[in-house]
C-alpha positions in Angstrom: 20.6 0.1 -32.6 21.3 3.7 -30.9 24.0 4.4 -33.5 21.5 4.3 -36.5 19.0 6.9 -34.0 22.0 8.9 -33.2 22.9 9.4 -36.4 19.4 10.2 -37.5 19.3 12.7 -35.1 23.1 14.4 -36.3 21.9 14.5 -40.1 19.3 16.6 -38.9 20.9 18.8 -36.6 23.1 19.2 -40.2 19.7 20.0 -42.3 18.8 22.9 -39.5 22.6 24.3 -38.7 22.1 26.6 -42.2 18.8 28.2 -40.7 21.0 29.3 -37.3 22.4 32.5 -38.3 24.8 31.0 -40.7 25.5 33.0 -44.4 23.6 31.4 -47.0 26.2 30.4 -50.0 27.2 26.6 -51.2 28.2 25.7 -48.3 24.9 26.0 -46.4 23.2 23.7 -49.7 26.1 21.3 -49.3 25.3 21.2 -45.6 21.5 20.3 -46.4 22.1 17.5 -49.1 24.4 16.1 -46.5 22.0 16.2 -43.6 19.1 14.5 -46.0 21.5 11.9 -46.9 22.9 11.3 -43.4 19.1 11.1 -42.0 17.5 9.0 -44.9 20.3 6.3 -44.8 20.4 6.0 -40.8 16.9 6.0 -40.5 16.6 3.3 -43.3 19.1 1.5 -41.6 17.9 1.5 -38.1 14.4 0.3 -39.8 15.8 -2.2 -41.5 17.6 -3.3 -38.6 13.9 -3.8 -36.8 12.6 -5.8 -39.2 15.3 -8.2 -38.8 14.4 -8.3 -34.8 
């Protein structure tokens, strides 16, 4: 169950890394689209997961 939090928490250290100082280009947009991806499914998951409890 951590797993699914801990990656929750990683997609949206990924959605904030752009705002850090970083140069905004591409990359930084890729970044975000990532990070929403990464969040959405883990948190999904780990919901999912509770429902089943």
């Amino acid at each position: 169950m951590w797993k699914h939090w801990v990656n929750g928490v990683l997609g949206l250290w990924i959605i904030l890394m752009p705002y850090a100082g970083l140069p905004e280009n591409l990359h930084n947009l890729l970044m975000v689209i990532t990070g929403i991806v990464i969040a959405v499914l883990a948190f999904w998951s780990a919901s999912e997961s509770q429902k089943m409890i």
